[in-house]
C-alpha positions as a printed Julia matrix, in Angstrom:
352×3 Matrix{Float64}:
  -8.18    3.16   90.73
 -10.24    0.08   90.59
 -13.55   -1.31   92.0
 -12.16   -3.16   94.77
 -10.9     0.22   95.95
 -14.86    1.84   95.66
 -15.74    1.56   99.05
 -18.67    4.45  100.08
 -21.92    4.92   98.44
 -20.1     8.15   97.7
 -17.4     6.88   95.76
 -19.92    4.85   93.83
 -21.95    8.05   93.06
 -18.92    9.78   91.9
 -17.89    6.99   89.53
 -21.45    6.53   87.94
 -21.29   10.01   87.51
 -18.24   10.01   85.51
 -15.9    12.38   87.83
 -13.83    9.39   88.83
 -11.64    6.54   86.62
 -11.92    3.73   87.29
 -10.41    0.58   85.38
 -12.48   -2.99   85.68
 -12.76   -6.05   84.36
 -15.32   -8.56   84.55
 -15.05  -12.31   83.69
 -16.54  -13.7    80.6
 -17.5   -16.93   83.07
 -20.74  -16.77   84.27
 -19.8   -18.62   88.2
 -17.35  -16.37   88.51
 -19.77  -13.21   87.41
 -22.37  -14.41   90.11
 -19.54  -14.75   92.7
 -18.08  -10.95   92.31
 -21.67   -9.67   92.31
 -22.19  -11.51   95.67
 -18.89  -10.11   97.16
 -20.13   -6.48   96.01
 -23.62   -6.71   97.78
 -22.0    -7.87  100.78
 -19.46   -5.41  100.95
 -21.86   -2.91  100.54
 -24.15   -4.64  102.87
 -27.24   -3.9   100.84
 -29.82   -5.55  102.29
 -28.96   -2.71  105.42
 -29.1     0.45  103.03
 -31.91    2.68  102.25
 -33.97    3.39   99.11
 -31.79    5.5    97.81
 -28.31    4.03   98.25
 -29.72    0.9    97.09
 -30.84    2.05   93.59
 -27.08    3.47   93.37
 -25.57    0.29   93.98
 -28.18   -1.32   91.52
 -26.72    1.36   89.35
 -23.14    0.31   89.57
 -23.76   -3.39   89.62
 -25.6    -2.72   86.24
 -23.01   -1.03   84.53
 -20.56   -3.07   86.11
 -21.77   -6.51   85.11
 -23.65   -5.63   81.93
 -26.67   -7.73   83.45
 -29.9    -6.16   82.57
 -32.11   -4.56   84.69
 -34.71   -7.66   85.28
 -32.05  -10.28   85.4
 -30.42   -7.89   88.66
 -33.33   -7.98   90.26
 -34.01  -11.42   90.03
 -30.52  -12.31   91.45
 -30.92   -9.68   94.37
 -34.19  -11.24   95.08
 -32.02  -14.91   95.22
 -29.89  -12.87   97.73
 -32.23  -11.53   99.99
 -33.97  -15.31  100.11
 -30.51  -17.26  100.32
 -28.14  -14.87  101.47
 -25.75  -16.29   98.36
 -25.54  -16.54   95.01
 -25.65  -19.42   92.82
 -26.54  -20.62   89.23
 -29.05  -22.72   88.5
 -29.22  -23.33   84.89
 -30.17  -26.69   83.41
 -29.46  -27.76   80.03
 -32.18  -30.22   78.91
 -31.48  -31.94   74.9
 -35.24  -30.77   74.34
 -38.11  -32.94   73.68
 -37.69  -36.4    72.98
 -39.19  -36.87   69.22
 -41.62  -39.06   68.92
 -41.72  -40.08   65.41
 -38.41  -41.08   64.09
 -36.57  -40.63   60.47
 -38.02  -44.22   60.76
 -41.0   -44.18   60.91
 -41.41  -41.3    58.69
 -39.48  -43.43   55.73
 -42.32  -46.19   56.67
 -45.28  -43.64   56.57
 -43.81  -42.55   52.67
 -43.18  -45.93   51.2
 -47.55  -46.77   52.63
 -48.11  -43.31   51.12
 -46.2   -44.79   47.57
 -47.94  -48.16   47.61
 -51.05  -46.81   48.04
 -50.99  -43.99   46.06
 -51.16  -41.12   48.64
 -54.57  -41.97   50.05
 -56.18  -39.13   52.31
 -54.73  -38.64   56.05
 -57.67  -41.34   57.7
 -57.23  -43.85   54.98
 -53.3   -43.9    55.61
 -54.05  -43.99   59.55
 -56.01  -47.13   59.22
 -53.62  -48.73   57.27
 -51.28  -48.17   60.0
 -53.36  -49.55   62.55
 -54.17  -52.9    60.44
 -50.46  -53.47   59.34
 -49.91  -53.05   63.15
 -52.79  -54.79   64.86
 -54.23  -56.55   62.41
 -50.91  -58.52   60.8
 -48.42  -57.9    63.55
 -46.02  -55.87   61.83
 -44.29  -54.23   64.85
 -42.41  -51.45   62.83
 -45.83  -49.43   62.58
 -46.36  -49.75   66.26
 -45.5   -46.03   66.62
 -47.62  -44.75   63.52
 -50.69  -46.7    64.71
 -51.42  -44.11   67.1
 -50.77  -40.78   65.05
 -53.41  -38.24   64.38
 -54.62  -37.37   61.28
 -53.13  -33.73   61.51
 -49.61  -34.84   62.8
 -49.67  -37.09   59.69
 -49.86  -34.14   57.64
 -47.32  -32.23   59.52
 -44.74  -35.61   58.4
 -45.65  -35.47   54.85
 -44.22  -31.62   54.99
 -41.54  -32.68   56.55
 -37.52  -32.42   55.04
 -37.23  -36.38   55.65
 -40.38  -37.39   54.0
 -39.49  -34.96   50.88
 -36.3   -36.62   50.85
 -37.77  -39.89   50.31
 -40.75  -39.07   48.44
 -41.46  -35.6    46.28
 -45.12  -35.47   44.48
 -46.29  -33.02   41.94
 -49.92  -32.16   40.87
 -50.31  -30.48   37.25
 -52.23  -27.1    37.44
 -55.79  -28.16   37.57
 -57.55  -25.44   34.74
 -60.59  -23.73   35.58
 -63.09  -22.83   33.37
 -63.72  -18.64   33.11
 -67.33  -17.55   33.04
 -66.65  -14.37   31.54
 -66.97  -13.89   28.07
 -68.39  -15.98   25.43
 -66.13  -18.4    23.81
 -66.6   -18.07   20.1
 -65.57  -16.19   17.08
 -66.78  -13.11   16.89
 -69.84  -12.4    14.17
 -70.01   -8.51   12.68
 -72.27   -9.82    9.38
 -70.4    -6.67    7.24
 -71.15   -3.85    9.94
 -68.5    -1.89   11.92
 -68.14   -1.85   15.64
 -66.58   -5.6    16.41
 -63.16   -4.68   17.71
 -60.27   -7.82   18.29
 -57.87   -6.09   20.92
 -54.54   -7.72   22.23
 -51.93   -6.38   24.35
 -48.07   -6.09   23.2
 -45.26   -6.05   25.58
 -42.42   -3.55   25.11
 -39.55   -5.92   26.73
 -37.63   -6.27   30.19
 -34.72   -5.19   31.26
 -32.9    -6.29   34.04
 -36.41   -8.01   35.78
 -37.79   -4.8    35.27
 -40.83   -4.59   32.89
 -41.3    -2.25   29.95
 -44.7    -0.15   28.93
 -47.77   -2.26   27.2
 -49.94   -1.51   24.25
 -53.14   -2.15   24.07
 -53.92   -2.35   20.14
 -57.97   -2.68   18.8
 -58.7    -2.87   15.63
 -62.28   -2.88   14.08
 -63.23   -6.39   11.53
 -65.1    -4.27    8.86
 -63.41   -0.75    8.93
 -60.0    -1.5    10.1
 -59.61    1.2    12.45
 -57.12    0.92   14.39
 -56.56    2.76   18.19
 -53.19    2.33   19.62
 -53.03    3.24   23.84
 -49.99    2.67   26.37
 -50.61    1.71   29.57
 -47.6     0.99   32.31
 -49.03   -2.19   33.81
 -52.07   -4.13   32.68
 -54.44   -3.83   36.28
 -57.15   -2.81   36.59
 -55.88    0.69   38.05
 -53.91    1.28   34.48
 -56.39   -0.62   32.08
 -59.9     0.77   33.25
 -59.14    3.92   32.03
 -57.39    3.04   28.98
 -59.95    0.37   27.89
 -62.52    3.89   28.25
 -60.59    6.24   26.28
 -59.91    3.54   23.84
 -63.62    2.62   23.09
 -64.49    6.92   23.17
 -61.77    7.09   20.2
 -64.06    5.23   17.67
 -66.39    7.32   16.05
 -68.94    4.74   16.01
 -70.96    2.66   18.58
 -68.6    -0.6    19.7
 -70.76   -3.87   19.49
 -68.5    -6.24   20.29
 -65.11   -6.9    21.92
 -62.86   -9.99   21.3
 -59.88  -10.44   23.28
 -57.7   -13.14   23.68
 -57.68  -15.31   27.54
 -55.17  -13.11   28.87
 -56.48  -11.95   32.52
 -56.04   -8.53   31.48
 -59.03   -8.56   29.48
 -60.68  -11.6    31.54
 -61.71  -10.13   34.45
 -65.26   -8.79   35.93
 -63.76   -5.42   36.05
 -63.74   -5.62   32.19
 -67.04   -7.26   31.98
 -68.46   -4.75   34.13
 -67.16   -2.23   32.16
 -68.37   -3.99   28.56
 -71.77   -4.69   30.13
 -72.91   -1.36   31.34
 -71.7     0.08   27.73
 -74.53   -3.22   26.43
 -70.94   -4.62   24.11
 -71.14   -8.27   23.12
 -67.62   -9.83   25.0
 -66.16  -12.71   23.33
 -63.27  -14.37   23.28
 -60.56  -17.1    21.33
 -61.46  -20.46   21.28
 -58.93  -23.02   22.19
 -56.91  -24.53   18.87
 -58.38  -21.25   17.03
 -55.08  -19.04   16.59
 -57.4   -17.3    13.48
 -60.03  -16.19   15.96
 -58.03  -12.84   16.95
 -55.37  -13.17   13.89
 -56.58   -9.47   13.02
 -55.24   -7.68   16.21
 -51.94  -10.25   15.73
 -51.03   -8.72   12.55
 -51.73   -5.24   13.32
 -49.22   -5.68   16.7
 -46.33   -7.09   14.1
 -47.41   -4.29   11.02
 -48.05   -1.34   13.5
 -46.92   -1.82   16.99
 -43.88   -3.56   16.54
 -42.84   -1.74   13.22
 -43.42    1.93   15.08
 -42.11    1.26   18.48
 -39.64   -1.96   18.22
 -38.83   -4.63   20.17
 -36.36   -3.01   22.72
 -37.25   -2.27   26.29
 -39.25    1.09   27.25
 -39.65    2.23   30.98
 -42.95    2.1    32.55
 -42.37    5.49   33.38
 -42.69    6.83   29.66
 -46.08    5.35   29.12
 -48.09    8.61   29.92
 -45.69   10.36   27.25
 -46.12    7.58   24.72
 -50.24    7.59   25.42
 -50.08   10.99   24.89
 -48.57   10.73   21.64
 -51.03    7.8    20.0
 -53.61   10.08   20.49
 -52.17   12.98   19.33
 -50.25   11.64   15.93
 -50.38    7.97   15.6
 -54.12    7.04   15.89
 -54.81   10.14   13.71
 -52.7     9.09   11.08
 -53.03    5.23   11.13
 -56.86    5.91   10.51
 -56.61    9.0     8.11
 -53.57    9.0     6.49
 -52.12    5.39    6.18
 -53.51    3.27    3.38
 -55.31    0.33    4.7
 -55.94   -2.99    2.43
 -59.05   -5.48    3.49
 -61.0    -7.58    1.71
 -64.43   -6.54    0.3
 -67.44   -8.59   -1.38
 -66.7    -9.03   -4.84
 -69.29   -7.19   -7.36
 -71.99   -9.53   -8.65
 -71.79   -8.74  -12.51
 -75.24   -7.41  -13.99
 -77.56   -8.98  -15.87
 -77.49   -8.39  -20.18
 -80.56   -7.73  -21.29
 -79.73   -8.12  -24.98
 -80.61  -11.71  -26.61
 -77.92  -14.2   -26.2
 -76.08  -14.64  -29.95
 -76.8   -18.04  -31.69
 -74.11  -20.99  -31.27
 -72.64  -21.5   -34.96
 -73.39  -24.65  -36.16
């Protein structure tokens, strides 16, 4: 059976209900689409059916057609106006640019003669090089805006013809002092660094956090699985509980790990002198680098270590390593040489 033999509202109930086959095929072309849906509302003379009958039509029409609901009822409402149906679909190229690949080349090589002035400097030189010396070609750009001017320096065609690059501008870091630290022979000034255990397939391993104390050498060892502040807070806390004396001073590197107001908030409520390297100083926390290499590295290698064993590994610092680095291990420093004492017997005569 096919639609052209679905004649009652009846029929059309029965076939959106599923109780009757029906084989149909609708045109892919969108005049002849409007023209079968006009042929079906007037041979079911819609506009002359009730409420109901209508929406069962709609129903057909819509499954039919594969029109969606708002786009039916627009073209019924073109019925019911017109009595016919009819496309009316205009196909515009879009807006007309303005500002050509021309003018855009002109705007970069005024931009490269001038060094890349700001966006009202470049504007008047537009006007001038069009009003005041009569160069027609910068008719166009004598009237941009400052903001549109910007918009053609982002531009693909402008990058194309003209690609800048700014080094990073440093910023100076308030935090911290920036010297080498001073213990004058009395424990409690701690350099600290941070090791990295490796990636793996752009996946990053656990980090240490190694301190080390100038005058007593010990050493604290914690693992961390990423160096913010959620993960180094607490470690930084547990680390400076695990000396048995009073911390005085912390020297860390210009990492931002350590460089933060997190830190310093931490360092100043505890009353701890923060200090940190000095630029062309590598000696200033040479300490903590040689413990990393002698300690760190030699105990745990260079190979890659999930972040999700760093609990495991803290764990274990505390319970064995720390213990015996501090205890156990033999530790060589320097100490004062011994003045010797004074003789008090008479000095022997010089043979003649």
């Amino acid at each position: 059976m096919k639609t052209e033999e679905l004649t009652t509202i009846e029929h059309l109930s029965n076939f959106l209900e599923g109780t009757q086959a029906v084989a149909f095929t609708i045109s892919s072309d969108k005049d002849k689409r409007y023209r079968w849906l006009q042929k079906e509302l007037v041979r079911f003379d819609y506009l002359s059916l009730n409420k109901p009958d209508k929406g069962i039509v709609i129903r057909y029409l819509l499954k039919v057609s594969g029109y969606s609901r708002q786009q039916l009822t627009r073209l019924i409402a073109q019925y019911r106006k017109t009595g016919r149906l009819s496309r009316q679909q205009r196909t515009t190229a879009g807006f007309k640019r303005r500002y050509t690949d021309r003018d855009i080349r002109l705007l970069a090589e005024m931009d490269e003669r001038h060094d890349t002035p700001c966006g009202h400097a470049i504007k008047k030189l537009c006007e001038r090089a069009y009003q005041v010396f009569g160069q027609s070609d910068y008719e166009t750009l004598a009237g941009i805006s400052v903001s549109h001017l910007y918009n053609l320096r982002q531009s693909n065609a402008y990058q194309r013809q003209r690609r800048t690059f700014e080094k990073t501008r440093p910023k100076s870091s308030t935090i911290g002092e920036r010297r080498k630290p001073c213990s004058n022979g009395q424990p409690g000034y701690i350099r600290i660094d941070t090791v990295h255990q490796g990636d793996l397939d752009k996946q990053k391993g656990v980090y240490h956090i190694n301190a080390v104390d100038e005058v007593t050498q010990f050493e604290v060892v914690c693992c961390v699985e990423r160096i913010s502040e959620r993960y180094l807070i607490p470690a930084l806390e547990q680390l400076l509980e695990t000396f048995p004396f009073m911390v005085q001073g912390f020297h860390s590197d210009n990492g931002s790990e350590y460089i933060n107001r997190k830190v310093a908030k931490l360092l100043e409520k505890l009353r701890i002198e923060f200090t940190k390297s000095r630029p062309r100083h590598s000696n200033d926390n040479a300490l903590a680098e040689s413990k990393n290499g002698a300690v760190v590295r030699k105990l745990f290698g260079y190979e890659h270590i999930p972040q999700r064993w760093a609990p495991q590994i803290n764990a274990f610092n505390h319970e064995y390593l720390n213990p015996y680095l501090n205890y156990h291990r033999p530790v060589f420093f320097q100490q004062q040489p011994r003045m010797p004492r004074a003789s008090s017997a008479r000095p022997m005569p010089t043979p003649i």
